[in-house]
Backbone as a ProteinNet text record, in pm:
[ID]
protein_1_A
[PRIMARY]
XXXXXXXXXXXXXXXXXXXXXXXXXXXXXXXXXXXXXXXXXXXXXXXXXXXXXXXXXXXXXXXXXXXXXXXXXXXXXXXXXXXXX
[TERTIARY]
84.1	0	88.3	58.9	167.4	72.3	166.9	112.6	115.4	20.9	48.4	108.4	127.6	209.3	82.9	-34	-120.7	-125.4	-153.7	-135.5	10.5	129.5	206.2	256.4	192.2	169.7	57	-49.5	-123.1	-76.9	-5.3	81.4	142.8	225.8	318.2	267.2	190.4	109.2	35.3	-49.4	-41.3	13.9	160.6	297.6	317.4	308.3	359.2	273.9	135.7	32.9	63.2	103.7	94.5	217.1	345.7	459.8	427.8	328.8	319.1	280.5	142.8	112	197.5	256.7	377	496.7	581.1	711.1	804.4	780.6	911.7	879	800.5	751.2	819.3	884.4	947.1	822.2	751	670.3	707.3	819.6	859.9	863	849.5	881	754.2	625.3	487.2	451	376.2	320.1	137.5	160.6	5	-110	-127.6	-189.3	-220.2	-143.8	-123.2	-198.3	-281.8	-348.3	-204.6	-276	-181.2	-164	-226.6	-235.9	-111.5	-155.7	-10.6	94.7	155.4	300.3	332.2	260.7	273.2	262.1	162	109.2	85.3	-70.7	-120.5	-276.9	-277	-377.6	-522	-643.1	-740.7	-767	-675.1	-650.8	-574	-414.5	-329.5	-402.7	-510.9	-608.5	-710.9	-783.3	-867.8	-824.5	-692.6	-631.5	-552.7	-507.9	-499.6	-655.1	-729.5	-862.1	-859.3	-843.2	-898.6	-773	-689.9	-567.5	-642.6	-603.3	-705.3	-790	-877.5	-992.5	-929.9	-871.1	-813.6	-724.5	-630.9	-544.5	-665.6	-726.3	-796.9	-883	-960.7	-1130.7	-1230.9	-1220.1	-1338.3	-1372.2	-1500.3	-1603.2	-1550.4	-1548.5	-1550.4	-1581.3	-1712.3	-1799.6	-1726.6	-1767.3	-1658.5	-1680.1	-1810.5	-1871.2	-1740.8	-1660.8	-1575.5	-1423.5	-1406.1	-1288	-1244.9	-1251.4	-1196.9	-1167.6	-1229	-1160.1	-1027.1	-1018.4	-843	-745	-769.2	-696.5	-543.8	-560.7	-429.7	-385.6	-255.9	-236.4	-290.6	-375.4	-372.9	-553	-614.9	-752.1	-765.2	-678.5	-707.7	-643.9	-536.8	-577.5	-691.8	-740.3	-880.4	-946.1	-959.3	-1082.4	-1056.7	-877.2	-920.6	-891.4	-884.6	-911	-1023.5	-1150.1	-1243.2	-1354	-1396.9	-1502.4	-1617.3	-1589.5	-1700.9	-1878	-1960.1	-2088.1	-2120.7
-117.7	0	123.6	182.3	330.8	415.5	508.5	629.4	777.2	854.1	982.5	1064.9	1178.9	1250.5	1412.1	1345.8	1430.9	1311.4	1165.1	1099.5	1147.9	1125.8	1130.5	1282.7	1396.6	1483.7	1475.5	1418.1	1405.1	1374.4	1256.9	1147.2	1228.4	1322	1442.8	1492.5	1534.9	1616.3	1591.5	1468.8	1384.4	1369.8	1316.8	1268.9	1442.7	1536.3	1675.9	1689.7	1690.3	1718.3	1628	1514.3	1373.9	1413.3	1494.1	1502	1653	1724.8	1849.3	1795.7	1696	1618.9	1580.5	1511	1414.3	1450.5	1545.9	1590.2	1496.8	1392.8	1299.2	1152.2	1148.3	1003.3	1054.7	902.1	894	845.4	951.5	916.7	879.8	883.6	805.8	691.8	609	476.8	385	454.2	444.4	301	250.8	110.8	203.9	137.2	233.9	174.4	76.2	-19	-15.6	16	53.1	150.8	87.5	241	352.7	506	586.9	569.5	536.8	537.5	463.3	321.9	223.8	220.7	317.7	303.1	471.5	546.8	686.9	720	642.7	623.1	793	774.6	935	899.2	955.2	955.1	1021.8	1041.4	1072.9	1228.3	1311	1424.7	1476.6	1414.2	1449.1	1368.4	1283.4	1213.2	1362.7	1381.9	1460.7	1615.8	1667.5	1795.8	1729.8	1624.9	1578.2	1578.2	1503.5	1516.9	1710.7	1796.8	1914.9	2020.2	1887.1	1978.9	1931.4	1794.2	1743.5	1868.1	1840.6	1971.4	2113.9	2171.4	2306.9	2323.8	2187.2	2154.2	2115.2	2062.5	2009.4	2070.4	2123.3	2211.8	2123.5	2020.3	1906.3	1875.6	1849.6	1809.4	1676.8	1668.1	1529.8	1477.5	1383.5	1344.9	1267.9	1241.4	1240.9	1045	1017.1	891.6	811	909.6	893.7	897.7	922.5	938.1	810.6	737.9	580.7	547.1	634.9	551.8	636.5	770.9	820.7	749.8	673	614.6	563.7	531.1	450.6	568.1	552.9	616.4	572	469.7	447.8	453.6	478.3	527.3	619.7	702.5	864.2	900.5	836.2	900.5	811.5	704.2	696.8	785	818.3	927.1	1055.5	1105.9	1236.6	1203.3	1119.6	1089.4	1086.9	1032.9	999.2	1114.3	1041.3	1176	1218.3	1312.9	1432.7	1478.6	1457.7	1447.1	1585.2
0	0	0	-87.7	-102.6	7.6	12	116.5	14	12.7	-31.2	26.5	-34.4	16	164.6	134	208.7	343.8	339.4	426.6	515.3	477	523.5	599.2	562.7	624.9	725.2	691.2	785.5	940	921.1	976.1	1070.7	960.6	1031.3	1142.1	1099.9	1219.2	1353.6	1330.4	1429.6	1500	1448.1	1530.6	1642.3	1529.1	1607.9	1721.1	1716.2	1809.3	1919.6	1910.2	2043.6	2097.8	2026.6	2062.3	2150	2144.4	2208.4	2356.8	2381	2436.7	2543.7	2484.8	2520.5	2502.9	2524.6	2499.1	2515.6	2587.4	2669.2	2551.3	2522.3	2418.2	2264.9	2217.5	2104.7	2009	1967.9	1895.7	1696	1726.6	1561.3	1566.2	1701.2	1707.7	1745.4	1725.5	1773.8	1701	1754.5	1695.7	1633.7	1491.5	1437	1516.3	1527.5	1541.5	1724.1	1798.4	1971.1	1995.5	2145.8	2220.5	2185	2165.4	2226.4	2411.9	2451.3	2600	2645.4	2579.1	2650.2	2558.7	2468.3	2421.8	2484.8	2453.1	2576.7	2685.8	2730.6	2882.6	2897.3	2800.6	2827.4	2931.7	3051	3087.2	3010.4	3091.6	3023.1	2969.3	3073.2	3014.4	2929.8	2901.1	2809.8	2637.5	2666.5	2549.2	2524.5	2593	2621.2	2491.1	2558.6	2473.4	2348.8	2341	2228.7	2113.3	2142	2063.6	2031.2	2099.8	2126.6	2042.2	2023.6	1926.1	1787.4	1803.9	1649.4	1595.2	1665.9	1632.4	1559.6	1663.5	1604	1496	1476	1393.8	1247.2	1239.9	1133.5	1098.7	1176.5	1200.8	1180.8	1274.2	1264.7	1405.6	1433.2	1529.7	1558.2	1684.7	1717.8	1844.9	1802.7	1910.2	2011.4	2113.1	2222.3	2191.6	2162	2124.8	2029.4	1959.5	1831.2	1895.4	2042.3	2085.3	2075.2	2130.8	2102.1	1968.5	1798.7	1679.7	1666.3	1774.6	1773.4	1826.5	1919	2017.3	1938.7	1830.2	1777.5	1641.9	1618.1	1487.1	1369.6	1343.8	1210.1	1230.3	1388.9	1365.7	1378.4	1410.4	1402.4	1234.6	1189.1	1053.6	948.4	970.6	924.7	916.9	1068.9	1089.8	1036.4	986.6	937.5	807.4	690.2	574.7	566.1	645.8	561.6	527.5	435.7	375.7	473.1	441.5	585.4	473.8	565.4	515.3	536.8
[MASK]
+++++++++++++++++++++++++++++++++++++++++++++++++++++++++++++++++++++++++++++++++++++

């Protein structure tokens, strides 16, 4: 599966936002597929302003119902690839 070059910025950014988050976590070495919780060990609030960077970073709504498909890197960029209704 190739990656584009808007994915991989996407990606970018992500990585930047969890790394604001998380200053002390090597987030280049992230498992996509892993809670952010247990390879960062972000409690519910450093999750919380993460979602709330998403937002400002992207300009998208996100139901709190929807917090759990961010949880991992490769469901939070699902969720900001996919097409918005």
């Amino acid at each position: 599966m190739s990656t584009t070059t808007d994915e991989r910025e996407m990606r970018s950014l992500v990585l930047r936002l969890l790394g604001e988050i998380a200053p002390e976590a090597d987030t280049a070495s992230l498992q996509p597929d892993v809670s952010f919780r247990d390879q960062l060990d972000l409690d519910s609030m450093d999750f919380l302003n993460f979602v709330v960077a998403l937002h400002k970073e992207f300009h998208i709504e996100i139901p709190e119902a929807d917090y759990p498909k961010y949880m991992t890197l490769n469901g939070c960029l699902a969720q900001l690839t996919a097409p918005r209704t």
